[in-house]
C-alpha atoms as a printed R data frame, in Angstrom:
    type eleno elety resid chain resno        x        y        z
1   ATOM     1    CA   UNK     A     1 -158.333 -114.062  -97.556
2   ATOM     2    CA   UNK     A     2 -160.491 -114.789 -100.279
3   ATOM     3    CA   UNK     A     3 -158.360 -112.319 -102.756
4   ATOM     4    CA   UNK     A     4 -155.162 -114.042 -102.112
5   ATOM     5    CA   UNK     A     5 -156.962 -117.397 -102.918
6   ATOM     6    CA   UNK     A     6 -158.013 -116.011 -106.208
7   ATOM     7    CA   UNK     A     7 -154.635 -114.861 -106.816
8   ATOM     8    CA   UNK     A     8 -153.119 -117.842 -105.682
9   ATOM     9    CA   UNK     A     9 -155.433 -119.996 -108.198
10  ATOM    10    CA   UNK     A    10 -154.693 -117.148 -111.073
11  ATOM    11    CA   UNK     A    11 -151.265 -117.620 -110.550
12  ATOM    12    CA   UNK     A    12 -151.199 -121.307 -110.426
13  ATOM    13    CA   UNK     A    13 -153.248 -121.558 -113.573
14  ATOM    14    CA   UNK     A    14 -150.427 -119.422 -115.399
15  ATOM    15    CA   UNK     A    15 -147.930 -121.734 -114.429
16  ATOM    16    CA   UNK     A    16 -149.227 -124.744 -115.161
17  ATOM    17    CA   UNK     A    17 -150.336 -123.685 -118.726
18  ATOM    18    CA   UNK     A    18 -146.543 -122.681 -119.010
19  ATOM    19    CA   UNK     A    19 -145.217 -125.408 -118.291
20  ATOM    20    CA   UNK     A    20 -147.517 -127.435 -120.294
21  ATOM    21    CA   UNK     A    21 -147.583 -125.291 -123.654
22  ATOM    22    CA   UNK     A    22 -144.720 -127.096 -124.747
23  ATOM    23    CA   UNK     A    23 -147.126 -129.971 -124.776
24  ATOM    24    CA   UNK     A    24 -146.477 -134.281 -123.676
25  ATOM    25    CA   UNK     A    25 -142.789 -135.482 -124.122
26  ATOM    26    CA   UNK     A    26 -142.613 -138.121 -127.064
27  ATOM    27    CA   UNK     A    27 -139.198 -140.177 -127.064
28  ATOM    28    CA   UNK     A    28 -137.494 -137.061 -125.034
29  ATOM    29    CA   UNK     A    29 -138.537 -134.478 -126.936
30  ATOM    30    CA   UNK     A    30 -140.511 -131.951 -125.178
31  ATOM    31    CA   UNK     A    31 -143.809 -131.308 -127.160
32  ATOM    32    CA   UNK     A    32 -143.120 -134.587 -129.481
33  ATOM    33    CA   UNK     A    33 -146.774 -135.904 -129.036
34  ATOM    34    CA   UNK     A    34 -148.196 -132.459 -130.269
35  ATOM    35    CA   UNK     A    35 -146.193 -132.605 -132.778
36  ATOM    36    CA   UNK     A    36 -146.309 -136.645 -134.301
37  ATOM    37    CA   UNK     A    37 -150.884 -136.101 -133.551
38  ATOM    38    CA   UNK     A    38 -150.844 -132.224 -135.519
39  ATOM    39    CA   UNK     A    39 -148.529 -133.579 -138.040
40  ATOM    40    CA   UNK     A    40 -150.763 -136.872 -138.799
41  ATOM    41    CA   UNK     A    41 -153.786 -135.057 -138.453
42  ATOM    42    CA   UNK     A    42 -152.726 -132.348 -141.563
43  ATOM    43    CA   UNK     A    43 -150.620 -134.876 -143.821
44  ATOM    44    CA   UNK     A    44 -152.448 -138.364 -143.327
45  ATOM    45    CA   UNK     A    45 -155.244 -140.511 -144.617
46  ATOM    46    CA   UNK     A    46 -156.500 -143.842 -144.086
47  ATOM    47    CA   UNK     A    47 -157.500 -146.453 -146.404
48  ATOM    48    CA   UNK     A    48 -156.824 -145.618 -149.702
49  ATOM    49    CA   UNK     A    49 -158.582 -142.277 -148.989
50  ATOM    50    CA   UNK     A    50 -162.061 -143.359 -147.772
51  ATOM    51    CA   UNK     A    51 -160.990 -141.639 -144.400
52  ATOM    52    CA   UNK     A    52 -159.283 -137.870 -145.147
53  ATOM    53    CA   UNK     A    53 -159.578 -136.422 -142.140
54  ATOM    54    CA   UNK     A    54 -158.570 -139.238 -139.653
55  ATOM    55    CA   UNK     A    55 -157.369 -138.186 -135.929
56  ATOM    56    CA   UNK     A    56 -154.847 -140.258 -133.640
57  ATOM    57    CA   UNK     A    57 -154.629 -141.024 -130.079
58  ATOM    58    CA   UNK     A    58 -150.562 -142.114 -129.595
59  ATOM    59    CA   UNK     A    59 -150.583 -145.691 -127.722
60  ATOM    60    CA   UNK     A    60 -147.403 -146.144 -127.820
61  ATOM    61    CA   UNK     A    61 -144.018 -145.964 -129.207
62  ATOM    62    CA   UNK     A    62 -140.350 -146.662 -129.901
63  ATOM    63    CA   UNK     A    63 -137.012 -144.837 -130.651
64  ATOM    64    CA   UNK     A    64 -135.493 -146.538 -133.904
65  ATOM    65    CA   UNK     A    65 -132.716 -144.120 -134.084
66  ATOM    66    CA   UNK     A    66 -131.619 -140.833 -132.336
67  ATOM    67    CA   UNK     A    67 -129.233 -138.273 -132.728
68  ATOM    68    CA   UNK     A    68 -128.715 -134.762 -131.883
69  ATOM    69    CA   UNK     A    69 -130.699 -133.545 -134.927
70  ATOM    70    CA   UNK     A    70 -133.174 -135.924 -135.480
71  ATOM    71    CA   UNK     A    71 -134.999 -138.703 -133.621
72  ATOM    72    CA   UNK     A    72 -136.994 -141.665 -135.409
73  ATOM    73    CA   UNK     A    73 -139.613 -143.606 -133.915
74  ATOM    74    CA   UNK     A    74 -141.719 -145.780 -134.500
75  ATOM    75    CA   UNK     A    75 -145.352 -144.918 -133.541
76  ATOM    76    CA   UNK     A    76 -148.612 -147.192 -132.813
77  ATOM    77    CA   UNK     A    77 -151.613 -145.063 -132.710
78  ATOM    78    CA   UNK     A    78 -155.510 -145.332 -132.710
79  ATOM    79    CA   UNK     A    79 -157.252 -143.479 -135.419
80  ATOM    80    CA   UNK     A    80 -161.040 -142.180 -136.072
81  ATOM    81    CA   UNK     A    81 -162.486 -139.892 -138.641
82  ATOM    82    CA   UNK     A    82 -165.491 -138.231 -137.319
83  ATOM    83    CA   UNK     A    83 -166.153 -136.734 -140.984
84  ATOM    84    CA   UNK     A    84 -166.984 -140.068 -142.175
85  ATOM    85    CA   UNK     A    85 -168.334 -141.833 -138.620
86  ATOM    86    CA   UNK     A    86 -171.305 -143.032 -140.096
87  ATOM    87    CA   UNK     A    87 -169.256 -145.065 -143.106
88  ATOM    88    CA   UNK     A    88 -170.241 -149.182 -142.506
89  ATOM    89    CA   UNK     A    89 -170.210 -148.517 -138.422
90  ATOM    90    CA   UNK     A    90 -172.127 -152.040 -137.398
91  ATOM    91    CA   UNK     A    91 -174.656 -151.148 -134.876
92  ATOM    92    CA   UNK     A    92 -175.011 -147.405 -135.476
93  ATOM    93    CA   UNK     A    93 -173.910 -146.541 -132.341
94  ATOM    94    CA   UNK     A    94 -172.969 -143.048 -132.989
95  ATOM    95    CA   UNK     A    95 -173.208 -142.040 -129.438
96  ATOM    96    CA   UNK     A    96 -169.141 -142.593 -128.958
97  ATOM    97    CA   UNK     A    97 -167.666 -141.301 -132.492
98  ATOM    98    CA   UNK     A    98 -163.931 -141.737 -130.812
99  ATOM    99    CA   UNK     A    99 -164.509 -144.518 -129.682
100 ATOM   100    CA   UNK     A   100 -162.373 -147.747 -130.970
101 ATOM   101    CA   UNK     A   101 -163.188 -150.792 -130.666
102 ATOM   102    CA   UNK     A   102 -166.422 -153.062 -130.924
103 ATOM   103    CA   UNK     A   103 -168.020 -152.522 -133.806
104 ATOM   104    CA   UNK     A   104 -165.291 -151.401 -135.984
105 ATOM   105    CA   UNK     A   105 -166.384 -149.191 -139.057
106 ATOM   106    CA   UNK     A   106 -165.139 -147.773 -141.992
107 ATOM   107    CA   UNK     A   107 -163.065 -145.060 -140.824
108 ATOM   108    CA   UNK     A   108 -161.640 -146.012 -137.284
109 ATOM   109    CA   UNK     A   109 -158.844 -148.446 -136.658
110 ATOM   110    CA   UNK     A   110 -155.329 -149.098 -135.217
111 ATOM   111    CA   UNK     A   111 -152.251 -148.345 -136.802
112 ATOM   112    CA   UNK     A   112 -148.380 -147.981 -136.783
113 ATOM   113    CA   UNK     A   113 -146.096 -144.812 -138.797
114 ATOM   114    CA   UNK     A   114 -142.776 -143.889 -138.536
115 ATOM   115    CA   UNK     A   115 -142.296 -139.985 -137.734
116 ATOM   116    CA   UNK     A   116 -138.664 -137.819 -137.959
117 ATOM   117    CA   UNK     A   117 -138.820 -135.225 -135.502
118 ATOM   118    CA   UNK     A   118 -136.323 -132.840 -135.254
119 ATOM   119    CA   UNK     A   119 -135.401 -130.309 -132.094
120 ATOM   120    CA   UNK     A   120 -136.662 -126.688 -131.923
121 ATOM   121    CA   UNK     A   121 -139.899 -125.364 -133.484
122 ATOM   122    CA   UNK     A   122 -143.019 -124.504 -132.284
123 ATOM   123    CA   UNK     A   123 -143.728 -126.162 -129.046
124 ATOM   124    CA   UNK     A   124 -139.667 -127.514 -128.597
125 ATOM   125    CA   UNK     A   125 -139.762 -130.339 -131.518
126 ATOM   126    CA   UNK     A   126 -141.482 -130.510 -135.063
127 ATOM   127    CA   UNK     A   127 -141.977 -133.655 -137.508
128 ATOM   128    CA   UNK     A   128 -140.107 -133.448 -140.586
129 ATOM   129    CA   UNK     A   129 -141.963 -136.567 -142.709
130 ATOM   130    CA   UNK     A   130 -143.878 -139.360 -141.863
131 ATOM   131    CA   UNK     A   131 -144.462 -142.716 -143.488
132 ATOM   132    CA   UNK     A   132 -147.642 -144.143 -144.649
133 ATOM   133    CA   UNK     A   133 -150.591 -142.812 -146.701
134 ATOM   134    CA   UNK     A   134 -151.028 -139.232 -147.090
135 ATOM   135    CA   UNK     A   135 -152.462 -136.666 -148.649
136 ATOM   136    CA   UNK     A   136 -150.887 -134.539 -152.204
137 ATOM   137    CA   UNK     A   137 -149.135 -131.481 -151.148
């Protein structure tokens, strides 16, 4: 009895990492949101450079134009960057470096890009350019 559980939660962990490799859906395209957050998190920068290595959390967005080899949207996002988390934070509270809101400092913020993502690449889609600021290639 207590093998077959094992095997049963073995076997259920495989398949749900399967499944989920692909990674959250963005605009109908499996694995978009992996895609739009590793793509902003290797190209972007916030304010004028102050913030290099900002992160995102997607909170929302919106298909501008789709067709079968690319798909536009419009994305509104939440951003940190936990390299500069001590930059003009009011209060110090450093307890909650993701956190936004309250307190707003330097380096943490709300914002809105436009991504092209295109089918097929790692993960079932891949970004092909953003807008906004970013960093030389």
């Amino acid at each position: 009895m207590r093998r077959r559980n094992i095997t049963s939660l073995v076997l259920g962990t495989a398949l749900l990492a399967a499944c989920s490799a692909a990674g959250p859906p963005l605009a109908g395209l499996e694995g978009g949101q992996w895609a739009v957050v590793r793509y902003y998190e290797q190209n972007a920068w916030e304010r004028g450079a102050t913030c290099p290595s900002p992160r995102m959390r997607v909170l929302g967005w919106r298909i501008v134009e789709q067709t079968p080899e690319r798909t536009i949207v419009d994305v509104r996002y939440s951003w940190w960057d936990e390299s500069r988390r001590d930059s003009g934070r009011l209060g110090g509270d450093d307890r909650f470096p993701w956190r936004v809101g309250g307190g707003f400092g330097v380096c943490e913020g709300f914002g809105e890009r436009q991504f092209v993502l295109v089918p097929g690449g790692q993960g079932g889609s891949s970004v092909r350019q953003m807008t906004g600021e970013q960093r030389p290639r």
